[in-house]
C-alpha positions in Angstrom: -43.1 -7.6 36.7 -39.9 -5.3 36.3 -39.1 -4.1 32.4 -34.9 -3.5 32.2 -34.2 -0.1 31.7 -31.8 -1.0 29.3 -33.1 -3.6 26.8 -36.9 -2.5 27.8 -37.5 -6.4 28.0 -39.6 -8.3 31.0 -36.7 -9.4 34.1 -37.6 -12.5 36.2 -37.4 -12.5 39.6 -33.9 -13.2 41.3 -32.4 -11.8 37.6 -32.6 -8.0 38.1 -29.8 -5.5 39.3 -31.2 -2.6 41.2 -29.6 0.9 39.7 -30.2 4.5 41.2 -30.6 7.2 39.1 -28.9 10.5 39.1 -30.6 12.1 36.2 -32.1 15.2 37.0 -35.5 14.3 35.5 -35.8 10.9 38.1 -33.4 11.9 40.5 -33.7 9.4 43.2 -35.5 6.7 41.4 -34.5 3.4 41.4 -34.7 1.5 37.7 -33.8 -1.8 36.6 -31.5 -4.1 34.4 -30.4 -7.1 34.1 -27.5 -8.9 36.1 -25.5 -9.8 32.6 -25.3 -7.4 30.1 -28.2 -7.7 27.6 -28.2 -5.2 24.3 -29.5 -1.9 24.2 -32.8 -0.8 22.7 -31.6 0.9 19.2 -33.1 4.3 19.0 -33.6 6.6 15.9 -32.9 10.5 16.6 -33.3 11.5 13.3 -35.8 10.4 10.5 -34.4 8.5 7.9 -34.8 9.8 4.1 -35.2 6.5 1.8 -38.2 5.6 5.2 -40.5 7.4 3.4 -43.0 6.7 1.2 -42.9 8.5 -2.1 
């Protein structure tokens, strides 16, 4: 089973696009995504204020 790298969901066989990556903390690995665009994970980088409990 191969997770996209870019969605973070499961790919099925014959439906993954094989991508190299250059980053310097996996240089040479090769990571996963789907053949048609699918959405990106949404990340937080910074917590939000009205999150937390009073």
């Amino acid at each position: 089973m191969k997770i996209c790298a870019r969605c973070d969901l499961r790919i099925l066989p014959g439906d993954e696009k094989p991508v190299d990556n250059a980053a310097p903390t996996g240089a040479g690995t090769t990571v996963y995504i789907h053949k048609h665009l699918c959405r990106k994970t949404p990340t937080q980088t910074s917590p939000r204020p009205w999150s937390r409990e009073s």
